[in-house]
C-alpha positions, 0 to 999 in steps of 0.5 A: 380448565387444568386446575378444575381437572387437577383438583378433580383428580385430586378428590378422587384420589382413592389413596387419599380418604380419612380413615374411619377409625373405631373410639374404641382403638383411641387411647381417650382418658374418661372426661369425667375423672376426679383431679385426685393427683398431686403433682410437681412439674419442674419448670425451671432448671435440670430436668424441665418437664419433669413430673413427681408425683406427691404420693407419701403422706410425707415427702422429703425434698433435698439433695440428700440420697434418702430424699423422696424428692431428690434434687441435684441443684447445687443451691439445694440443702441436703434436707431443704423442705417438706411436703406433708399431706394434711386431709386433701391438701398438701402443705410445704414447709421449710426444713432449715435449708440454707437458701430457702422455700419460696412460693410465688416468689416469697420466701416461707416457712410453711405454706398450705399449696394451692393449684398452680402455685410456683414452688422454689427450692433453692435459687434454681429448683422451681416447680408448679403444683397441680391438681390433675386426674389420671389422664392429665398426669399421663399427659405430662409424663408422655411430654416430659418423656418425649422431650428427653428422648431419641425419637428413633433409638429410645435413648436420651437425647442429647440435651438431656445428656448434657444436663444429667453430665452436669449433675452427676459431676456436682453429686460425685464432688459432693459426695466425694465419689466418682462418676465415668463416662463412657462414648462409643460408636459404631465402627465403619458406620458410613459403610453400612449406610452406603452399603445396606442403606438408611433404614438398615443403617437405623435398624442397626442403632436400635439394636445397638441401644437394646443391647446397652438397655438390657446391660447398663443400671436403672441409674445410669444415664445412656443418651444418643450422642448425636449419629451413631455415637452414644454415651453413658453416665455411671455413677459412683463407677471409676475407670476401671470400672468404666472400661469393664462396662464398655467393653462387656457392651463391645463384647455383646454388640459384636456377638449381634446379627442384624438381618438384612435382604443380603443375609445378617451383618455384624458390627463392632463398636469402639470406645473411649473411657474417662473418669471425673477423678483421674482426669483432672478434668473440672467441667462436663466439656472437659470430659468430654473431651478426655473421653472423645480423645481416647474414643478417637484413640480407639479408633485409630488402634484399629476399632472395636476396641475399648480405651481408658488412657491416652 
């Protein structure tokens, strides 16, 4: 008899009806769209998930800085291979590269691409090509999205972080350039927390993250570290650069007012530099480390400082 009551109480729950929702608030792409869009989705390697679109009639693919389609991996040649558009269709031709084109695993010289076909540039640089409409081209850029980013903060997450370090590092070598790396976080970040609570807490890093938004390069990568600390990839930045950077942001940061029931509270970051040419430092955890060192070394220097050496 309990349980006949309890389920009774249960459907009865007015807090607990479907909401009617109106078609016209969802956001459904037409059912009959033309598969007019070519598309590269990366499948294996950096940026996994990640959606080119083939829109030139003519696109080239390497690690060279003029390529329509750049890629960072080491095994690619500067000028690896071709896309041409020839009347609705796509061919992929090789340009010379060093360690081939490959479709479905064999290795070709030119290839007419047919929908979902493995395309291979390089031992890593892997992709699937696909004919979509409109709404499936959407519905891959909001995944892709969605798996690089902060769910909270808008930033990138942390697993792209690290694979974007890696190849900045590779791309700074190459081209005989620098890249920095900036990681910073809030000061006496806990006590907002304890103090202010969780949700102010998070009101707190959204900001933080609009204020280095509205600051940083399109081509600079700036990702959620993990907490409350954050980190940026400038490329072709060196140290000194670096530390400018970070401390206009600690500058602007502090300038904040974040409201709260208790009235607006401010806070401050501190910030630790390092740069792939000064370091000495070879991999992406070696610079890491060397700019988690003087991060530290900020904090211990009395916080809401910037620190560039050791």
């Amino acid at each position: 008899m309990n349980d006949d009551r309890e389920l009774k109480s249960y459907e009865e729950d007015p807090d607990d009806r479907t909401a009617i929702v109106s078609l016209r608030e969802l956001k459904v792409p037409p059912r009959k769209q033309s598969k007019d869009r070519h598309l590269l989705v990366r499948v294996r390697g950096a940026e996994l998930g990640r959606v080119t679109l083939l829109s030139p009639e003519r696109m080239r693919v390497g690690r060279s800085q003029d390529s329509e389609l750049w890629l960072s991996d080491d095994g690619v040649s500067r000028r690896h291979a071709v896309l041409v558009r020839e009347g609705s269709q796509y061919v992929v031709e090789d340009d010379g590269s060093a360690n081939g084109t490959f479709v479905g695993g064999v290795k070709i010289t030119r290839h007419e691409l047919k929908d979902g076909d493995v395309v291979q540039f390089g031992p890593t640089a892997v992709f699937r090509y696909s004919l979509s409409d409109e709404g499936g081209e959407a519905l891959l850029r909001q995944l892709y999205d969605a798996s690089v980013t902060d769910a909270l903060t808008g930033a990138h997450n942390r697993e792209h972080f690290d694979t974007q370090l890696r190849a900045e590092m590779s791309y700074a070598r190459r081209h005989n350039t620098d890249v920095s790396l900036v990681i910073f976080d809030a000061d006496h970040f806990k006590k907002v927390n304890d103090t202010y609570g969780h949700q102010v807490g998070d009101a707190v890093l959204v900001e933080l993250a609009k204020v280095v938004r509205a600051t940083v390069r399109s081509e600079d990568v700036f990702a959620r570290y993990g907490g409350e600390e954050f980190a940026l990839v400038l490329r072709g930045i060196d140290i000194e650069g670096a530390g400018a950077v970070a401390d206009r942001l600690r500058e602007r940061i502090a300038a904040l007012e974040i409201p709260t029931e208790r009235g607006p509270i401010r806070v401050t970051v501190s910030a630790g530099c390092a740069s792939l040419t000064t370091s000495g430092e070879k991999t992406p955890e070696g610079l890491i480390s060397a700019a988690d060192k003087r991060l530290y070394g900020a904090k211990h220097a009395g916080r809401n400082r910037v620190m560039t050496t050791d």
